[in-house]
LONU-305826 format. One record per residue (C-alpha): residue in three letters; x, y, z. Coordinates in steps of 0.25 Angstrom, whole numbers, padded with zeros to 4 digits, always signed. Example, Ala and Ser with C-alpha at 12.3 -4.5 7.8 and 13.67 -1.06 7.14 Angstrom:
BEGIN
Ala+0049-0018+0031Ser+0055-0004+0029
//
This chain:
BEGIN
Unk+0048-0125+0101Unk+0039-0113+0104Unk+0033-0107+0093Unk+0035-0093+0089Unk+0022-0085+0090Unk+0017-0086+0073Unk+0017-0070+0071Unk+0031-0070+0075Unk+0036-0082+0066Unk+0045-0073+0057Unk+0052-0066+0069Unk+0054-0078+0077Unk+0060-0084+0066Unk+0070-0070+0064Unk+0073-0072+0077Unk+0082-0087+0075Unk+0090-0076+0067Unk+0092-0064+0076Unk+0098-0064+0092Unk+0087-0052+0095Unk+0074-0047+0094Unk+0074-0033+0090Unk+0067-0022+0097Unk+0054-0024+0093Unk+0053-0039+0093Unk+0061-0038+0108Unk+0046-0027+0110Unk+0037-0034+0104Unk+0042-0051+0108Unk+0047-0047+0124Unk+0044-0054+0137Unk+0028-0046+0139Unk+0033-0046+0156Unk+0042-0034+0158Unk+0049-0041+0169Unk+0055-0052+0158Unk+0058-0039+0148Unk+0067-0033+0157Unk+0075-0044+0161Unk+0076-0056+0149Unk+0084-0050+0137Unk+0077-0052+0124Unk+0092-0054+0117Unk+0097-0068+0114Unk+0109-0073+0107Unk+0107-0088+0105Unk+0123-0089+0099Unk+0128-0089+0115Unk+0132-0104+0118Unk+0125-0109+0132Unk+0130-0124+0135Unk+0144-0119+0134Unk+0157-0126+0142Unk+0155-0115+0153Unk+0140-0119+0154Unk+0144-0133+0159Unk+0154-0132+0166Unk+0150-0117+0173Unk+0134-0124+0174Unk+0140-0138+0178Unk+0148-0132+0189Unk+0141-0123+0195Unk+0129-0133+0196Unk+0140-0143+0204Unk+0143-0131+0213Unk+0131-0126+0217Unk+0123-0141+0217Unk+0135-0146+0227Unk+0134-0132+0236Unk+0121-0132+0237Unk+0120-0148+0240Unk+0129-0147+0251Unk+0124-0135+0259Unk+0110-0141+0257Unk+0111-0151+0269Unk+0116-0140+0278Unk+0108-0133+0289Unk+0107-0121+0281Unk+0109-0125+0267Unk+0115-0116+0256Unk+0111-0113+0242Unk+0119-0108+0231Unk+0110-0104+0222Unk+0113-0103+0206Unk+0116-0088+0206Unk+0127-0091+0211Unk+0132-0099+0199Unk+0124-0089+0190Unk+0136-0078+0195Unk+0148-0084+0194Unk+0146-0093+0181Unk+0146-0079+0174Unk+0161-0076+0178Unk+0165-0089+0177Unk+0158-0090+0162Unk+0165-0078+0159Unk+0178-0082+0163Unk+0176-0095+0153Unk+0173-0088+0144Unk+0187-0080+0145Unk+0196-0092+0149Unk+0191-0104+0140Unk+0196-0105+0128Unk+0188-0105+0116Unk+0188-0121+0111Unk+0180-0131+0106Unk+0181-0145+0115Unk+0173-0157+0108Unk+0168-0170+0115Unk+0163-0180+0107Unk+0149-0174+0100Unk+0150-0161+0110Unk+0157-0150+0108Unk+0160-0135+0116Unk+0167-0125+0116Unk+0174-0121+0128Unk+0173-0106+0127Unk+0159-0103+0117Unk+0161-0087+0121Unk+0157-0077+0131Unk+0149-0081+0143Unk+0136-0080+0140Unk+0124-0078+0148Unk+0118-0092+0141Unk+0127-0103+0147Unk+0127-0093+0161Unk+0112-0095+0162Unk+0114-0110+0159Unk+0126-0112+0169Unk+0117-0105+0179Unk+0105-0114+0177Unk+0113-0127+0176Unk+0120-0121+0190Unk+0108-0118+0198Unk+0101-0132+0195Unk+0112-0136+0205Unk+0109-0125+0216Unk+0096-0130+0222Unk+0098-0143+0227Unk+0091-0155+0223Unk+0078-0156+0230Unk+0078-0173+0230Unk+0092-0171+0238Unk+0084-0170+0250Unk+0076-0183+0248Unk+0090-0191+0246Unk+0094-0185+0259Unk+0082-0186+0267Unk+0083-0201+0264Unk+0098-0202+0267Unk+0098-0196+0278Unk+0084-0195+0286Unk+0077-0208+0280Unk+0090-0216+0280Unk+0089-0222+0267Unk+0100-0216+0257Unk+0092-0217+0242Unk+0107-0218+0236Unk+0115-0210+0226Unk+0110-0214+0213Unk+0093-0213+0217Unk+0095-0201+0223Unk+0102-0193+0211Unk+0090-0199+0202Unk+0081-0194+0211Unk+0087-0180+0212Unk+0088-0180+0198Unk+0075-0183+0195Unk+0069-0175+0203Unk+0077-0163+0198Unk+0074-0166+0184Unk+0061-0171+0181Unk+0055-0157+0183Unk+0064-0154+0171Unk+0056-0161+0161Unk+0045-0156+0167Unk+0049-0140+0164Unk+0047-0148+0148Unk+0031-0149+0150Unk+0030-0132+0156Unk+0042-0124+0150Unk+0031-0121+0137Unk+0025-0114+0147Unk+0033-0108+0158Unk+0046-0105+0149Unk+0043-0099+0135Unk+0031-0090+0139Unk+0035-0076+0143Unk+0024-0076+0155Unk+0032-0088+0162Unk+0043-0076+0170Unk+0051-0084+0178Unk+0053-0072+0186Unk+0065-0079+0194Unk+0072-0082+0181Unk+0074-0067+0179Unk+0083-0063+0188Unk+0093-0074+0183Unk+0090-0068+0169Unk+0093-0053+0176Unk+0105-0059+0182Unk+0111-0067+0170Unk+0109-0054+0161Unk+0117-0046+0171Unk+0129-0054+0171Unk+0130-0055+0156Unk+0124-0041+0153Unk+0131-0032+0163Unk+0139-0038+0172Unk+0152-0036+0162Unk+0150-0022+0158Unk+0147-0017+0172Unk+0161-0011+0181Unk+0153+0000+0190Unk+0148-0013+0200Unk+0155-0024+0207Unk+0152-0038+0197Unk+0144-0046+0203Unk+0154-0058+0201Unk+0164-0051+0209Unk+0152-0047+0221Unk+0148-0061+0220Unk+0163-0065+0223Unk+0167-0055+0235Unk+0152-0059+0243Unk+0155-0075+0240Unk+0169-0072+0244Unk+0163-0064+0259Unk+0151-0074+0261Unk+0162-0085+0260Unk+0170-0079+0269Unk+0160-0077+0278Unk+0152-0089+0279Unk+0164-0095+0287Unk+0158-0087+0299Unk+0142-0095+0299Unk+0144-0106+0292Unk+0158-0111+0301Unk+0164-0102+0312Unk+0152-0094+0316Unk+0138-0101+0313Unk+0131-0093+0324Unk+0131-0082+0312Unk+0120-0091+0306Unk+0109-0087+0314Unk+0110-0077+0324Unk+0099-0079+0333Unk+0098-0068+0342Unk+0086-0071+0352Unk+0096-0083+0355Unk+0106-0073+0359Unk+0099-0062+0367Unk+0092-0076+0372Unk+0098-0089+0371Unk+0092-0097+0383Unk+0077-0091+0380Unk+0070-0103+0373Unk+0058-0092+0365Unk+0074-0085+0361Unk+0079-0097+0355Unk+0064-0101+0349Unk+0063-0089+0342Unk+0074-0083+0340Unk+0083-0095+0334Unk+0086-0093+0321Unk+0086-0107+0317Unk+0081-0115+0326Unk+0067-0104+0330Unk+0061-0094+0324Unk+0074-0083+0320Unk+0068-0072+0327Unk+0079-0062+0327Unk+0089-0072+0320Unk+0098-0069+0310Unk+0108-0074+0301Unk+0123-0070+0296Unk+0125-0082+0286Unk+0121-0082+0273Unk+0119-0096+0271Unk+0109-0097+0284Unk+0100-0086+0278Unk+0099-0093+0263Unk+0100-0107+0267Unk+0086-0109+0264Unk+0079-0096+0262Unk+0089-0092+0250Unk+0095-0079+0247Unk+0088-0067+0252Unk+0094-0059+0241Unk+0086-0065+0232Unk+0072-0064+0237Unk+0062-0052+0232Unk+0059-0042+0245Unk+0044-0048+0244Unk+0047-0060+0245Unk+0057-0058+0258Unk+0048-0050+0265Unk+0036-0060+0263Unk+0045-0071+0267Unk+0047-0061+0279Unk+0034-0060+0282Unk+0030-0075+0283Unk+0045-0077+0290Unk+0039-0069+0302Unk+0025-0072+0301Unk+0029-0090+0302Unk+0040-0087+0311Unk+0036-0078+0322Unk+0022-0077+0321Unk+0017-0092+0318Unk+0028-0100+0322Unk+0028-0094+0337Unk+0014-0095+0339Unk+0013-0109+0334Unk+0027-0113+0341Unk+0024-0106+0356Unk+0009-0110+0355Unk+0014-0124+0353Unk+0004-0127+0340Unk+0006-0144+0337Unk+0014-0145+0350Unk+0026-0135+0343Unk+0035-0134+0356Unk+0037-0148+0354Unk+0045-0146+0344Unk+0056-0135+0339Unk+0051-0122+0334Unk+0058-0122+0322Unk+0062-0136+0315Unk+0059-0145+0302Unk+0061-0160+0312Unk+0050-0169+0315Unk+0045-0173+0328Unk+0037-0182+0335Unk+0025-0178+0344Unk+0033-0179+0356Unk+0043-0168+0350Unk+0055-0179+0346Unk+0061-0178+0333Unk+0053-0189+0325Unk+0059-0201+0321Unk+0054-0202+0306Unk+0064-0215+0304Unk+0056-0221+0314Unk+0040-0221+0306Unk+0046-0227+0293Unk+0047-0240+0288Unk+0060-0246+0280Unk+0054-0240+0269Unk+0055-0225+0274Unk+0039-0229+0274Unk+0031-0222+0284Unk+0026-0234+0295Unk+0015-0232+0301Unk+0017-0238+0313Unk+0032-0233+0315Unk+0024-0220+0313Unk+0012-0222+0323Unk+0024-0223+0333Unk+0030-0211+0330Unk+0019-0202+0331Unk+0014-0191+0323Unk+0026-0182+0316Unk+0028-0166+0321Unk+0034-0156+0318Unk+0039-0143+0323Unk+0028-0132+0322Unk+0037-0123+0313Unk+0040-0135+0304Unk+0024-0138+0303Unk+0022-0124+0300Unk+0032-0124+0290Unk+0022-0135+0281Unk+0009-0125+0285Unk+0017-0115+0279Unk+0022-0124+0265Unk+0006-0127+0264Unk+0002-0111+0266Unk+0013-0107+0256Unk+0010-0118+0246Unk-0006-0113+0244Unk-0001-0098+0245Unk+0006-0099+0233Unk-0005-0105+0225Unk-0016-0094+0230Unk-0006-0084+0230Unk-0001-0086+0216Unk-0017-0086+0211Unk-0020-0074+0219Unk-0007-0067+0214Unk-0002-0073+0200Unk-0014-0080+0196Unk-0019-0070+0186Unk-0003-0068+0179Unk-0001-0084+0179Unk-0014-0087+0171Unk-0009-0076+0163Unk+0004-0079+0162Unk+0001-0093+0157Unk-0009-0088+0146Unk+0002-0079+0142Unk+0012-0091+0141Unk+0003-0099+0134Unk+0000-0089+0125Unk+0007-0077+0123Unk+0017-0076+0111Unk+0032-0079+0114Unk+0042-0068+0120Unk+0055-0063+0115Unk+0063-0074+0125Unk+0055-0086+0119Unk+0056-0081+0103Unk+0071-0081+0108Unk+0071-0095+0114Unk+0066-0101+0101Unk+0079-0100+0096Unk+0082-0110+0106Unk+0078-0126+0104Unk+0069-0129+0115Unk+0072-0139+0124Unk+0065-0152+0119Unk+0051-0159+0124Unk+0058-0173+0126Unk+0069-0167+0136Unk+0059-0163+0147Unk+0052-0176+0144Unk+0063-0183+0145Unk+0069-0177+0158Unk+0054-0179+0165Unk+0053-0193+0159Unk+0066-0198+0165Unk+0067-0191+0177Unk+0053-0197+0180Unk+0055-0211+0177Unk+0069-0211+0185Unk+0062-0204+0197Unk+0052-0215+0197Unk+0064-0225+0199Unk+0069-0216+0207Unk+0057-0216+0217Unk+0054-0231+0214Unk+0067-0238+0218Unk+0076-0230+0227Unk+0066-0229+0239Unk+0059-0215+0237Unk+0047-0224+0239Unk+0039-0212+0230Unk+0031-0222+0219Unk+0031-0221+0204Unk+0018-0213+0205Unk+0023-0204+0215Unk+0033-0201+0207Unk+0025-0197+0195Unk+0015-0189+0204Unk+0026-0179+0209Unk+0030-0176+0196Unk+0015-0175+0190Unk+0012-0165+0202Unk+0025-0158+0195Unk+0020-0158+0180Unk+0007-0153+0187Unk+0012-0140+0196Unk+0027-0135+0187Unk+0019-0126+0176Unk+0007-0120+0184Unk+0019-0118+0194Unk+0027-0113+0184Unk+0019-0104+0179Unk+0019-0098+0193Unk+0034-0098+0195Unk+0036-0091+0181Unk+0025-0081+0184Unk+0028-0076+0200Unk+0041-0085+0203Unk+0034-0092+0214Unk+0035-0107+0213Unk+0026-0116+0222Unk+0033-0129+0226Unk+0026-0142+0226Unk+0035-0148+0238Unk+0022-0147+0248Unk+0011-0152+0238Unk+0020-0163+0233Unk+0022-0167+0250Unk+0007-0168+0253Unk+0003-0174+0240Unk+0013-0188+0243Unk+0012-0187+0257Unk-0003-0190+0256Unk-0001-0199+0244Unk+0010-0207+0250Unk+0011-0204+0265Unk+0024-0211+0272Unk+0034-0210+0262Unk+0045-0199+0265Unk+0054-0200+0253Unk+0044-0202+0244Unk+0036-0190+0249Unk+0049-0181+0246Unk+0052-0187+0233Unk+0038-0184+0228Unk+0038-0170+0232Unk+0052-0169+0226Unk+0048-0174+0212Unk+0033-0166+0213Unk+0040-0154+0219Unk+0055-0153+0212Unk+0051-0158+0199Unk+0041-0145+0197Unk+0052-0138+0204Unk+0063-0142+0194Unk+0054-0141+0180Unk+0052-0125+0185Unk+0068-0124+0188Unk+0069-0127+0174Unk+0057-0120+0167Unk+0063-0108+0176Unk+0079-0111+0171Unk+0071-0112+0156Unk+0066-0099+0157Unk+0079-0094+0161Unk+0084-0100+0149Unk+0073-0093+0141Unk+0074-0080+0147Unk+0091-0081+0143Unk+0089-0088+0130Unk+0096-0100+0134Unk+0092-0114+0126Unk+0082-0121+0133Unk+0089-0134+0131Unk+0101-0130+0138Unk+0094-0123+0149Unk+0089-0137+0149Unk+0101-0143+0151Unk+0108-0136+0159Unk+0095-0137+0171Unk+0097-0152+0169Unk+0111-0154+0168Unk+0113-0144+0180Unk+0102-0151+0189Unk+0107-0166+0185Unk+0119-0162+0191Unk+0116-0153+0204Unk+0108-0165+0206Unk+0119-0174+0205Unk+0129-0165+0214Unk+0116-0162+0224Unk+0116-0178+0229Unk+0130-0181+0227Unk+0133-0168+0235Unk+0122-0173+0246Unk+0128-0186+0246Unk+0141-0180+0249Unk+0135-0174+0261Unk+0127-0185+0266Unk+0143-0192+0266Unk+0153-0180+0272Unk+0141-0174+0284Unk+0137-0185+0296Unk+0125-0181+0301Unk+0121-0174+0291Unk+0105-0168+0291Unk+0107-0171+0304Unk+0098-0159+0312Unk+0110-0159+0324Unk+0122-0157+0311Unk+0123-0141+0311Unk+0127-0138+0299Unk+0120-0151+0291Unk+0108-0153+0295Unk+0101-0152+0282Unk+0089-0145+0284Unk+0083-0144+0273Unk+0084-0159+0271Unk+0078-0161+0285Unk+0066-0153+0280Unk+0063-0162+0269Unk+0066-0173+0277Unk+0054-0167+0286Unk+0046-0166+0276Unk+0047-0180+0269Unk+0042-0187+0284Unk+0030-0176+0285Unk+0023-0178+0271Unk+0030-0192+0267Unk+0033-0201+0280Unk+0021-0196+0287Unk+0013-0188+0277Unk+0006-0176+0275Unk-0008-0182+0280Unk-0002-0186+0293Unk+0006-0171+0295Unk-0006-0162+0288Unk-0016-0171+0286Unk-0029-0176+0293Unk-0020-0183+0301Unk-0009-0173+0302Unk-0006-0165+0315Unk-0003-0152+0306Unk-0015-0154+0298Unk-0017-0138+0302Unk-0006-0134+0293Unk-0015-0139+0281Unk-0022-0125+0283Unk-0011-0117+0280Unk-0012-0122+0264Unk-0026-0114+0267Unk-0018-0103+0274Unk-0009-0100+0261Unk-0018-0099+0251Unk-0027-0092+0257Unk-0014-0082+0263Unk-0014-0074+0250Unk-0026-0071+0249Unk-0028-0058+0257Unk-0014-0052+0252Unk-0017-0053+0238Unk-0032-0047+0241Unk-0023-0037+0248Unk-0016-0034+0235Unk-0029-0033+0227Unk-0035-0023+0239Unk-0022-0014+0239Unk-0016-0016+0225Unk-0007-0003+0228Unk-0002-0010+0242Unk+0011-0014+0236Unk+0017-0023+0247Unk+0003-0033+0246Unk+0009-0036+0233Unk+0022-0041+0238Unk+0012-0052+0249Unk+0017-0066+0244Unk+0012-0076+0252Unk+0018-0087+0246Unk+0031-0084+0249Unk+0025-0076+0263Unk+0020-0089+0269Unk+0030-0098+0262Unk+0043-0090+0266Unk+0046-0099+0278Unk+0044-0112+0272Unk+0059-0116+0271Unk+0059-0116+0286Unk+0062-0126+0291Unk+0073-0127+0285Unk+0075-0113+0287Unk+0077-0106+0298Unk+0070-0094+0303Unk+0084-0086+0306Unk+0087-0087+0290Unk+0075-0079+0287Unk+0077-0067+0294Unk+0092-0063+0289Unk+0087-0068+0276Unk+0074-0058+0276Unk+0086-0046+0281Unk+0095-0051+0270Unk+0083-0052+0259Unk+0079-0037+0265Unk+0093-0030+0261Unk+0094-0035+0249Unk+0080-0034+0244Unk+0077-0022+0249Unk+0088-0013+0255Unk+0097-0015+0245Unk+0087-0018+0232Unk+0082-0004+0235Unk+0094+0004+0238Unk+0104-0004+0230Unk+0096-0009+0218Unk+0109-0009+0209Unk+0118-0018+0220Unk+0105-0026+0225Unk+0103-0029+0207Unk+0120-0033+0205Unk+0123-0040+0217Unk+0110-0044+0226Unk+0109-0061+0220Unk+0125-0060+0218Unk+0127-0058+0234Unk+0117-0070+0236Unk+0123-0079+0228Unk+0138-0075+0234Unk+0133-0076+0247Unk+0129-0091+0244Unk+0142-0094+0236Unk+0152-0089+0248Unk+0143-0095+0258Unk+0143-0110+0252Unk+0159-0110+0248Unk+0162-0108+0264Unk+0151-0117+0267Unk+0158-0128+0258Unk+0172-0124+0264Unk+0165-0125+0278Unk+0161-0138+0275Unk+0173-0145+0271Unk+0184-0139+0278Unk+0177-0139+0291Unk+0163-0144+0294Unk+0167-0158+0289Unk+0178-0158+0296Unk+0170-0154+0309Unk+0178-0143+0311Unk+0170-0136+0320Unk+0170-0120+0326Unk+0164-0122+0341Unk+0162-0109+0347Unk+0149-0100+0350Unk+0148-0094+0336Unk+0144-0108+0331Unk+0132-0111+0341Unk+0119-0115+0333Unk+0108-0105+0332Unk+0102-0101+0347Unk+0111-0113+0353Unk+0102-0117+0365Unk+0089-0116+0356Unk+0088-0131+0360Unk+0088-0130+0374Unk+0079-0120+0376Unk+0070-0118+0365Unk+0069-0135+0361Unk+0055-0140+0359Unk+0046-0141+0373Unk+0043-0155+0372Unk+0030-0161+0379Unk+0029-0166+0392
//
């Protein structure tokens, strides 16, 4: 437990006896960052039950929900994500009706024993139903190694392996949140920027929403845009799909092969493409909704800079022989511009042969798909020159602050609350390390003992100085590229292995932040540490659970599945990873980038991003009152684009218009509708949109019921005819 600074012994001890501070202690003990005063209340009533009967079975099936959703539209060509918001709105309605309709009786099991209806709903057990939810609506990262395996490797790692590799590589970061939430939690410095606006939100379902008639609840707005989105995603995701992407240089243009190059929404660059479904312009990218106007408009900014400035030059001036190949694709080739036979250089083993590979040839790729790593490369240096150029004063500040300054009103708070104990996050990280070591020893990952333990020390290196910059700017620099290169130089020729290790280097970091994040949520809400605990690890466990049985499922009820010529399942994303596991592990990153690579080039681009933030930050210092110099990020400028492939360039544009009216047409001239119902129409956008996705599934896709007519072509539908690589001769 956190000691109480010794000149406030007397009023911390008070404090066990009284619910609030008063005035004066609230003046003298709050948050010193205005941002925090104005948001987190300094109130707390420790008497409000939190693992309640509505917790678990409101948390437990939410988490079902949203893990099974989620896990099925991931394998589609544009995959959809309901996000935890959604639960965090209706589990409030649905709490409150439980509240009314249960009666109030006491139900004993053995040692256990709950009351079915404690009281009123309370903004406790809804921040814990929300959290144990949203671990289910981002699907496990080590699916895709299970998958990859299956069903481009040919090798199925079985049901039982693969849940204790999900498992593992879900939870082992939880133990290591243990050794950094000292540091990142308690501390007032440690922000968590993102964490406010749940705090904002949370506060404005329990503190207003009952008491305010003049506007329309946001539950019921929620209801009537699921009701309409669901309604009319029939039209492009069944009877109409041409509503998808709009590509009208194919139109005005269909036989004209520059048209179709350029102007295809998914297959080229998207010039003049657009979209009019919902779940095609969040596949990947996410909602625009949510997105700060700085941050849209620098993703603009690179969009059309990468897409119609860089790519078209490199493309038409045929730089590493790029008309060999199709302008816009994630699929590997061989020299000669045929799809490469990656099967074919590796042994029984899934070992890379040499002499299997010598007769190959030389893996290539389409130019846009190289550029694609130059751009990961430049957008992985940018971060770290640009956070020292930008932040690097306010972190070194930030964490002398957290290592020294006395504790704030939220933390005096918390010490009512038993922390949660030393030997749980040891014994999370512990276990989950010995069983990923079996894990990666017997069941054919081929990733040795001591790769193993390398991934994870590269976590337990990066999570608290990468913490700290999360906590203080919200930015959080991912270890997937570094954790690539690292393996694929130590152990070139393995695929699965080189996956698995950037999984547990990159995931594990990745997961210990989710729950140092969900714990200062917890903090900032006065919940029990131990049950935030608990409920993050219950809630993962399980959407871990559903995420591969739901993949299984898939892998069962789909022929053909990930299948580049399947329409609707073609697994992108997968393919992608499936990509990159032959580049940096079957082949390796020395023979793609190294001294022996035939894109050695793009190792510049690491120079090309660090040193990109340079001139815009000596800008800002030049012309402090140049307002818009402040808003140059050129992290999220040059790294904007990274998710394509698999995304395609007609998502962004409708995407950029979407992000555009909400945050700026309407935040300006609307504030009050854009406050009240901007993230609720996101989240009822995505609820509509994946019920008549399910429906469309089962009552006619599996049937193969099809609607043939002109309004379902594909996206510029002689785009392979005329616009098709230009082999050699």
């Amino acid at each position: 437990m956190h000691e109480a600074h010794p000149a406030d012994k007397a009023a911390a001890a008070d404090l066990e006896k009284r619910l609030d501070f008063t005035p004066e202690e609230v003046e003298r003990y709050n948050s010193p960052y205005e941002v925090v005063r104005v948001t987190v209340s300094t109130k707390d009533d420790p008497t409000l039950p939190t693992l309640t009967f509505r917790f678990w079975v409101l948390g437990i099936f939410f988490n079902c929900v949203l893990a099974f959703v989620n896990q099925f539209f991931w394998y589609r060509a544009t995959p959809l994500t309901v996000t935890g918001l959604v639960a965090q709105l209706l589990s409030y309605p649905l709490g409150s009706a439980m509240a009314r309709i249960l009666p109030d009786k006491r139900v004993n099991l053995g040692l256990f024993s709950f009351s079915l209806n404690p009281g009123p709903f309370n903004v406790k057990e809804h921040v814990l139903i929300t959290v144990c939810a949203t671990a289910g609506a981002s699907t496990a990262y080590a699916v895709d190694i299970v998958a990859i395996k299956r069903v481009f490797y040919g090798s199925d790692l079985g049901f039982g392996p693969s849940l204790l590799l999900i498992l593992t590589t879900q939870c082992l970061g939880y133990g290591l949140a243990g050794m950094c939430r000292r540091f990142l939690v308690r501390p007032s410095a440690m922000i968590w920027p993102a964490q406010l606006v749940n705090v904002t939100l949370f506060r404005t379902l329990h503190e207003e929403e009952e008491g305010d008639k003049s506007h329309m609840s946001r539950i019921r707005f929620f209801v009537i845009v699921a009701g309409c989105s669901f309604a009319y995603y029939f039209l492009p995701g069944y009877l109409a799909s041409f509503l998808s992407t709009i590509s009208l240089l194919c139109y005005f243009a269909p036989r004209n092969r520059v048209a179709n190059l350029i102007g295809s929404g998914n297959r080229g660059l998207g010039l003049l493409s657009f979209s009019l479904d919902w779940n095609y312009i969040t596949g990947f990218l996410g909602t625009p909704l949510a997105v700060p106007l700085w941050a849209q408009a620098n993703i603009f900014v690179g969009f059309l800079l990468i897409l119609y400035v860089l790519i078209p030059i490199g493309y038409f001036s045929n730089i590493w022989d790029a008309q060999k190949y199709p302008i816009f694709d994630s699929d590997l080739y061989r020299e000669n511009g045929d799809v490469y036979d990656t099967m074919a250089i590796l042994d029984e083993n899934l070992l890379l042969d040499e002499t299997k590979y010598a007769a190959e040839g030389q893996l290539r790729l389409s130019y846009f798909f190289a550029i694609t790593y130059g751009i990961g490369f430049a957008a992985l240096s940018s971060v770290i020159s640009h956070t020292i150029l930008y932040h690097g004063k306010e972190i070194v500040q930030r964490f002398r602050e957290a290592r020294s300054s006395d504790d704030d009103i939220h933390a005096r708070l918390m010490d009512r609350y038993p922390e949660v104990p030393d030997w749980w996050y040891i014994a999370m990280f512990v276990t989950n390390t010995i069983v990923a070591i079996i894990v990666c020893e017997l069941f054919g990952i081929d990733l040795p003992w001591w790769g193993l333990l390398l991934a994870v020390a590269m976590s337990v290196f990066f999570i608290v100085p990468i913490g700290i910059i999360t906590a203080v700017t919200n930015q959080m620099p991912g270890l997937n590229i570094i954790t690539e290169l690292v393996i694929g130089f130590i152990l070139p020729g393995r695929a699965i292995a080189n996956v698995t290790f950037k999984t547990y280097g990159y995931i594990t970091m990745v997961q210990g932040l989710n729950l140092v994040s969900d714990l200062k949520l917890g903090h900032y809400m006065k919940i029990p540490p131990r049950h935030m605990f608990i409920a993050q690890t219950i809630g993962t466990m399980l959407a871990g659970l559903i995420n591969l049985a739901t993949s299984y499922l898939m892998f069962y009820l789909i022929p053909g599945i990930c299948n580049e010529n399947n329409k609707v399942w073609s697994c992108d994303s997968t393919r992608v990873f499936y990509s990159a596991s032959v580049i940096w592990g079957a082949i390796g990153p020395n023979r793609m980038f190294g001294s022996e690579g035939y894109y050695s080039a793009l190792n510049w681009w690491f120079l090309i991003g660090f040193l990109a933030p340079i001139p815009f930050w000596l800008l800002t210092r030049r012309f402090p009152n140049v307002k818009w110099l402040k808003y140059i990020h050129t992290p999220v400028l040059i790294g904007g684009t990274a998710i394509m492939p698999p995304a395609k360039a007609g998502m962004y544009t409708t995407w950029i218009i979407i992000g555009f009216i909400s945050q700026f047409i309407v935040y300006r001239y609307r504030r009050e509708l854009w406050s009240r119902f901007n993230y609720v129409l996101s989240a009822a956008m995505d609820s509509g949109v994946a019920i008549a996705g399910l429906i469309i599934f089962f009552a006619f896709q599996y049937w193969e019921f099809e609607v043939d007519w002109w309004g379902n072509q594909p996206d510029c539908p002689h785009f392979k005819e005329v616009a098709g690589p230009i082999l050699a001769s």
